[in-house]
C-alpha positions in Angstrom: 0.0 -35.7 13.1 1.6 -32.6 11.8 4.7 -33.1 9.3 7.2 -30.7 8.5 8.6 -30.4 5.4 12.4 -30.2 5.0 12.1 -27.0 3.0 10.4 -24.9 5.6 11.8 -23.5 9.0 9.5 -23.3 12.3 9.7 -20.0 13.9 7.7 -18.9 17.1 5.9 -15.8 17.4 4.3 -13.6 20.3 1.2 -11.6 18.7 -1.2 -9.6 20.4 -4.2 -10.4 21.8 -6.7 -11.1 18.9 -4.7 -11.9 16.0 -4.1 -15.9 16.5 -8.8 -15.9 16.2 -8.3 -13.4 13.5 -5.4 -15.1 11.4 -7.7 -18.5 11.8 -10.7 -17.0 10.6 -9.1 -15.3 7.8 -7.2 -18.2 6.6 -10.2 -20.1 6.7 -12.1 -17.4 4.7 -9.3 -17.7 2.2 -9.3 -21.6 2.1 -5.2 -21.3 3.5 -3.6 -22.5 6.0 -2.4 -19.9 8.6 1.5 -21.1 7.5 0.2 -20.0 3.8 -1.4 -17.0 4.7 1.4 -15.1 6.9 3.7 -16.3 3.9 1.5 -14.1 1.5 1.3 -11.5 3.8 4.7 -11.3 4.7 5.5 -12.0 0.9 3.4 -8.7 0.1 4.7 -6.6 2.9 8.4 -7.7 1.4 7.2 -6.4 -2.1 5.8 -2.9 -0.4 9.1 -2.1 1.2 10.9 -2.8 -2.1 8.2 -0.5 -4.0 9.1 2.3 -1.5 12.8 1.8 -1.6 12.8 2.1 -5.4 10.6 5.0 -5.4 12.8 7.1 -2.5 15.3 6.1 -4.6 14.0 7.8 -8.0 13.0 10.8 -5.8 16.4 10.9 -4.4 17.2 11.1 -8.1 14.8 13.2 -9.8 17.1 16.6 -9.4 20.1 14.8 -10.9 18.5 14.3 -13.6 16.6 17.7 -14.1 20.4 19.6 -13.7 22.5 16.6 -15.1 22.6 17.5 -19.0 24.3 14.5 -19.9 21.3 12.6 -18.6 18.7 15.2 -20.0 20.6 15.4 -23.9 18.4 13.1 -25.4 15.2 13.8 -23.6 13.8 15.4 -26.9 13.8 11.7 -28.9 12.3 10.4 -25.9 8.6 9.9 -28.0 9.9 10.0 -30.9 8.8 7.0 -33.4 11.7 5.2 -34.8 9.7 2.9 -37.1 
């Protein structure tokens, strides 16, 4: 008997061939269950795509801050010790 906890939704999913064996075996390799395992890989794949969104983002923004002097004016104290 399988029970659901109140805190989780069910979702179906079509995969291809091979990765229902392969999602069991790793799970099992991991000591998960395959619910826990596509969590931490979807969890993981959620963390990637913010990485690369903050990073585009600071590329978008690394000439604004090379031409903007108002950002650049205290670029000399940057390692400076303030003890």
């Amino acid at each position: 008997m399988v029970t659901i906890s109140k805190q989780h939704d069910r979702i179906t999913v079509s995969l291809p061939r091979g990765y229902s064996s392969a999602i069991k075996s790793l799970a099992t390799e991991l000591a998960l269950s395959q619910s826990e395992l596509i969590v931490k890989a979807f969890e993981a794949y959620r963390e990637s795509q913010q990485r690369k969104r903050v990073e585009e983002i600071a590329r978008s923004m690394v000439d604004e801050y090379r031409q903007n002097t108002d950002l650049v004016a205290f670029t000399s104290l940057d390692r400076e010790d303030f003890k």
